[in-house]
N, C-alpha and C positions, 0 to 999 in steps of 0.2 A: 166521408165524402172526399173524392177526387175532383183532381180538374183534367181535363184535357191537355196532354203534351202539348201539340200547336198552341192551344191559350195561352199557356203556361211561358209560352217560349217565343212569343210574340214581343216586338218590338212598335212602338208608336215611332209613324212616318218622321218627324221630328226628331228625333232620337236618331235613327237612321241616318238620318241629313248630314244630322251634327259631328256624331258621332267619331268622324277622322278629321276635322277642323281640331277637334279639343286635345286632342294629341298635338298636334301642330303647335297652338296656343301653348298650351302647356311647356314644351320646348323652349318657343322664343324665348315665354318669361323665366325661364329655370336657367336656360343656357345652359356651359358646361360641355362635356361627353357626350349626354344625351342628345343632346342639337346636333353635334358635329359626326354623331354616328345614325341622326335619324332621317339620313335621304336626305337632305338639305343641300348637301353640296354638291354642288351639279355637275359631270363631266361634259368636255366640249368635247364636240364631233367628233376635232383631228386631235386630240388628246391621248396618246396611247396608256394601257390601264395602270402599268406602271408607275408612269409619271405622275396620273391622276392618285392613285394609291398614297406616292408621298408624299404630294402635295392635300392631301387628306389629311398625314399623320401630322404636319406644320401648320392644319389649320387652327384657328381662334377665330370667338365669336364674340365681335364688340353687345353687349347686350345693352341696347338701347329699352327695349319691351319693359324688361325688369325695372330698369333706373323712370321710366314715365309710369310703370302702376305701383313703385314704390313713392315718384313723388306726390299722386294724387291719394296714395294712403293718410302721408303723412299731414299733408295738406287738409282731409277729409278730418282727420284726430288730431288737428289740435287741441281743438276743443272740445272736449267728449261732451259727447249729448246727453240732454236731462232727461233723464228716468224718474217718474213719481210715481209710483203703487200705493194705494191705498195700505190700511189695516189690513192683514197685519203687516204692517212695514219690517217687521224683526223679520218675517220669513221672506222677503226679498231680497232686502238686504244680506241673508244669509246666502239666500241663493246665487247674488250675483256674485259671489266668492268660487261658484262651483258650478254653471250653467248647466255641464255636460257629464255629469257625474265623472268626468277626468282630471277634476283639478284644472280645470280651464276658468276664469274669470270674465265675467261678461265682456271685458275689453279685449280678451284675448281670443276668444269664441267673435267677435264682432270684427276683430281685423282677418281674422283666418275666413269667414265669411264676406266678406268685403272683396278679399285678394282673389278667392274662387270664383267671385261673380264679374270683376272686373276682367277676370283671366279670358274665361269659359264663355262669358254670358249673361249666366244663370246657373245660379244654385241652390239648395231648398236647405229649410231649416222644417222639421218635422217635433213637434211637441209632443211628447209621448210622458207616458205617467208606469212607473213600476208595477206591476201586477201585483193582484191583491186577493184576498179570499172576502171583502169583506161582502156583506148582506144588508147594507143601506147606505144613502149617500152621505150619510155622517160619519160614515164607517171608510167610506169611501174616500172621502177629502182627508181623513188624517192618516190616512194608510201610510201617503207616501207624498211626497212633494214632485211636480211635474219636472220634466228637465225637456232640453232641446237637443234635437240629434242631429247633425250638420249629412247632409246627404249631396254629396258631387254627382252633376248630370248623368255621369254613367249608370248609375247607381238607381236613378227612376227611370225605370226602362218603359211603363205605360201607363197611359192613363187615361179617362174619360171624361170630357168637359158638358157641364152644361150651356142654354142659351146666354149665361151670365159669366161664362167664362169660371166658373166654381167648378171641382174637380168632385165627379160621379162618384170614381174609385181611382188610384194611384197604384202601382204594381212596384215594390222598391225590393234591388239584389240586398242580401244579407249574407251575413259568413256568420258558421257553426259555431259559436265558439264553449257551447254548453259541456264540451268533453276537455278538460284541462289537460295541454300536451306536457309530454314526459321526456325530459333532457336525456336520457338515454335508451332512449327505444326509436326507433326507426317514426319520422313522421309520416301519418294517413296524408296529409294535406288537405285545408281548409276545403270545407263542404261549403257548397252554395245554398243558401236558402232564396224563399221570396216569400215579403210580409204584402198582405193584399189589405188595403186600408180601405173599408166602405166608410158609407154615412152613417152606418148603424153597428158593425162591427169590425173584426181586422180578423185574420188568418195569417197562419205562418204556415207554409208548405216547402218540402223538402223538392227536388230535382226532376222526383217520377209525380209531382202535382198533388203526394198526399198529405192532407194538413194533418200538421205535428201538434198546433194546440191554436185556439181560438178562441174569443173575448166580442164580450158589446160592447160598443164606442159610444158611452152615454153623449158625446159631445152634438149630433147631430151633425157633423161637416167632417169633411177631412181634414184634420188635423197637421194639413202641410201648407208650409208657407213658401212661395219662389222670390228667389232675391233674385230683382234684375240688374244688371248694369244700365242697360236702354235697353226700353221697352218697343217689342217685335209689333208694327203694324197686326191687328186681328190675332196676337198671341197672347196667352196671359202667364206660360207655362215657360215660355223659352224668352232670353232676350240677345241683343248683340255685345259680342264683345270687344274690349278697348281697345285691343289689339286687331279688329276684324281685317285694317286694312295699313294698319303699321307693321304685322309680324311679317307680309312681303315685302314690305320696303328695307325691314331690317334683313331679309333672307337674301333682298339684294345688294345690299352692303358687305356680307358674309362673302359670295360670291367674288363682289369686285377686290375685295380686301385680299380675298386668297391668291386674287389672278394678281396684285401688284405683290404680292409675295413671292409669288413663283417667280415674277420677274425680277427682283431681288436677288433669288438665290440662282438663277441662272447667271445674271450678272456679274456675281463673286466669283465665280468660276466660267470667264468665258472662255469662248473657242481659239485655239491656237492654229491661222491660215499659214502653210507652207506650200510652196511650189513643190511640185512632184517631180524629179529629173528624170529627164528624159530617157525612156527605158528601166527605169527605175521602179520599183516598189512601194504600195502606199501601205503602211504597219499604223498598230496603236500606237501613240506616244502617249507617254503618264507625263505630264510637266506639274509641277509645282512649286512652292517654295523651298524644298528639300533637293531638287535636280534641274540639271542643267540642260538646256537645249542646247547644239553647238550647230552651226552653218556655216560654209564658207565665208570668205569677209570677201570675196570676187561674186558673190550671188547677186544678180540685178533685181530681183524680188525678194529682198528679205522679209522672213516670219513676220505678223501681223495678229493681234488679239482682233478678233471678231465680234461686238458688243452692242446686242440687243439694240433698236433704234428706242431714243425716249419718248417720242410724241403719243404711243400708247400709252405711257404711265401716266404723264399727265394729264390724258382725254378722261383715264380710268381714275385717276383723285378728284376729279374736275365734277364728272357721273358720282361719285359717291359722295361729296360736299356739298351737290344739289339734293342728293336723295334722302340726305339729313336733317337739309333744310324740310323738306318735302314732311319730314316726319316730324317733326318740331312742329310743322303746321296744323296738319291732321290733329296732332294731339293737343292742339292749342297753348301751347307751351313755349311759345316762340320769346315770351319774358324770361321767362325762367329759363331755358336753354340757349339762350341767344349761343352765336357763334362768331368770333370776330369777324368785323366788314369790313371794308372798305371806305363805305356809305354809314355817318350815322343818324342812330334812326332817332326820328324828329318826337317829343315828348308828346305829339294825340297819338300818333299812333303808337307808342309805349305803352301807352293809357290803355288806348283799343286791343291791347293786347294781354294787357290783367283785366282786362274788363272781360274778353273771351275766356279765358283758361278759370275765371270763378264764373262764367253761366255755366262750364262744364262742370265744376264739380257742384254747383247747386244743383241740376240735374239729378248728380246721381245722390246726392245727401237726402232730395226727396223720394228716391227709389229705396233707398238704404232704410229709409224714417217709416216708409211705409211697408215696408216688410220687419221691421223691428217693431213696429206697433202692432201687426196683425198676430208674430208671436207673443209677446206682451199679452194682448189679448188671450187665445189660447189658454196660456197658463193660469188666466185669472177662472176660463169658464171649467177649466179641469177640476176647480175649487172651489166652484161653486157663488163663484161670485161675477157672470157673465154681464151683470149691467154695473159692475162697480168704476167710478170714474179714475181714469189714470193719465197720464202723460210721457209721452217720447217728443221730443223734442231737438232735432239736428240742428245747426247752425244755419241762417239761414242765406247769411254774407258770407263770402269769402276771399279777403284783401288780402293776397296773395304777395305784397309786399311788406316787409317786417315790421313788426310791432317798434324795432328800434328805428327803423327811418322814421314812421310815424314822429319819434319822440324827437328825433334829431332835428325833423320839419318844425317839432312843435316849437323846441326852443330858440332854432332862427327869429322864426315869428315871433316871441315874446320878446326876444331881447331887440325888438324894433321897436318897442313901448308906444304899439298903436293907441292904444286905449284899455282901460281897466275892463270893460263890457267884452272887448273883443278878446282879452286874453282868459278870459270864465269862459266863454262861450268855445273858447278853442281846449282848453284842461277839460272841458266837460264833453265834447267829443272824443277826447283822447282818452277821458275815464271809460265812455261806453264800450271802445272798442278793446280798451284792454279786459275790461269784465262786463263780453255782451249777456252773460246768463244771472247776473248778479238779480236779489230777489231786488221787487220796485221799494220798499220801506229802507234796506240801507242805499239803494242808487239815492234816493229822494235827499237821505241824508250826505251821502258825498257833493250831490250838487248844491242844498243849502253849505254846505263846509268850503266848496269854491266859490261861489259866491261869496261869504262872509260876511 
């Protein structure tokens, strides 16, 4: 059986959309060469290409992108989330050593998933199980232990939804890799595949639409999970990303950042103004620190350096230390990144402003929680145990000032010797927060132990 080229090669409208955003995205947060060679930098009008060309080769890209979805990573993984799996617990536990059959660990498979969806959007984690010859579902469950495959947006190129938002079938690119290449023979280079995941079976088809080999998907559903950042109004497949409307503001810091460079380096080297004598000749002059200019000492115009006016540079730092503010905002991060003022800022609205930057990453802790339970899930119905009880559990606060202020707060207060009641009652907030995951049987016993 074939499929249809057009089928075959069809893209979902979505996909489409997205599709030159995520390059974009991708950019900001990597930075580097790629940003600074991918269009990003703009040439002005009266810019001749030359000048633009060098002022290209002297650019740099402050990455802000990178430094706000590296601190909401970290932020997100302080405190790694509780995983509970039923029996057999040895095979979880083993598995969370190896999620992706790459020697990946479920912590490390979860920030790599984390950073793709934060990046992009959206990104899918797909449960798949080794292929097996077995002939019953006893045969079945111990063939082989399920794993999760990390698949980046490009990579699900279609799909079909139902009224509930549950995906019909899923269309996902694959690469060849069944023929082991050979270090000294000339490479084919990597063939395309496409694995077509129904509710009932999956197919793998080669480029001209013929499937290469096919399988029943005892699961009943499609076995793909979408990790969103924030989730898309009437989407269930796509979501936005954290950078949707910071990776412009940082493209325009790029920009202004290059243009007070350029003025810089014109600066170092300004123009040298000579009167022209009369009947006289205007030539190149080379002037530098190495030669001499010489003019009569009876000239009534002597030589003059010609040096750029400043009130553009600092219109242009003025625009780029609001535009930082600007992004600080967006990303709710305005504690955390403050920037020296002038004006200091008054202790609510400090407060109002760790108070914002942890509703942000609660948001996404519950996007992240429910897409790491839906594969949780998965894995457990691959094995046959589809109603067995389990737990994922993400943090569900996030006091985004340090665990050592906290403690520094605590001891001011205690050495005020309000009262014996008030200082249990303050060690015992500070126990919760240093161990909010702690089981209830030793909490019960740390707060009988403060009390006394």
């Amino acid at each position: 059986m074939a499929m249809n080229k057009a089928a075959l090669k069809k893209r979902h409208g979505d996909y489409e959309a997205s599709k030159v955003l995520w390059d974009f995205f991708y950019q900001s947060y990597e930075g580097g060469a790629n940003y600074i060679e991918g269009g990003n930098l703009i040439q002005h009008p009266r810019e001749d290409t030359t000048v633009y060309n060098r002022r290209k080769e002297r650019a740099y890209y402050v990455n802000y992108c990178g430094a706000i979805i590296d601190t909401y990573i970290a932020h997100l993984n302080k405190q790694a989330p509780v995983v509970s799996v039923p029996k057999p617990a040895g095979a979880w536990a083993e598995f969370s050593k190896d999620v992706n059959r790459r020697n990946d660990s479920i912590s490390e498979f979860r920030r790599e998933v984390q950073v793709a969806a934060m990046v992009l959007g959206q990104t899918y984690i797909v449960v798949d199980k080794p292929d097996s010859d077995a002939v019953s579902l006893a045969e079945e469950i111990e063939s082989g232990t399920p794993f999760f495959a990390h698949y980046y947006p490009w990579d699900v190129v279609d799909w079909d939804l139902d009224e509930f938002g549950k995906p019909y079938w899923v269309k996902l690119l694959e690469v060849d890799r069944s023929v082991p290449s050979n270090p000294f023979e000339k490479q084919a280079g990597s063939k395309v595949l496409y694995k077509i995941w129904q509710r009932d079976s999956w197919s793998l088809l080669n480029s001209d639409g013929k499937v290469i080999s096919s399988g029943d998907n005892p699961l009943g559903e499609v076995p793909i999970v979408p990790v969103l950042n924030r989730k898309k109004l009437g989407r269930s497949m796509v979501g936005i990303s954290a950078l949707n409307d910071i990776a412009y503001l940082n493209k325009r810091i790029f920009n202004l950042g290059s243009l007070i460079d350029q003025f810089a380096f014109s600066a170092a080297f300004p123009m040298l103004r000579n009167p022209q004598v009369p009947g006289g000749e205007s030539g190149d002059v080379s002037v530098s620190e190495r030669t001499v200019f010489e003019y009569p000492d009876t000239a009534n115009h002597p030589p003059e350096w010609m040096s750029p006016p400043t009130e553009p540079l600092k219109f242009l730092s003025e625009e780029i230390a609001a535009t930082v503010k600007e992004i600080q905002r967006l990303a709710r991060l305005e504690a955390g990144f403050d920037i020296k003022s002038s004006k200091a800022q008054s202790g609510i609205s400090k407060a109002f402003d760790w108070l914002s930057t942890a509703t942000v990453l609660a948001e996404k802790a519950d996007n992240f929680e429910e897409a790491e339970r839906n594969a949780v899930r998965l894995w457990l119905k691959w094995q046959g145990m589809e109603d067995a009880p389990f737990t994922v559990d993400y943090p569900d606060e996030f006091d985004v000032k340090s665990l050592e202020k906290e403690i520094e707060d605590a001891v001011k207060l205690k050495s005020l010797q309000i009262s014996p009641t008030f200082e249990a009652e303050l060690m015992k907030r500070l126990a919760k927060k240093a161990l909010p995951k702690i089981a209830d049987e030793k909490a019960n016993d740390i707060e009988e132990e403060i009390a006394g």
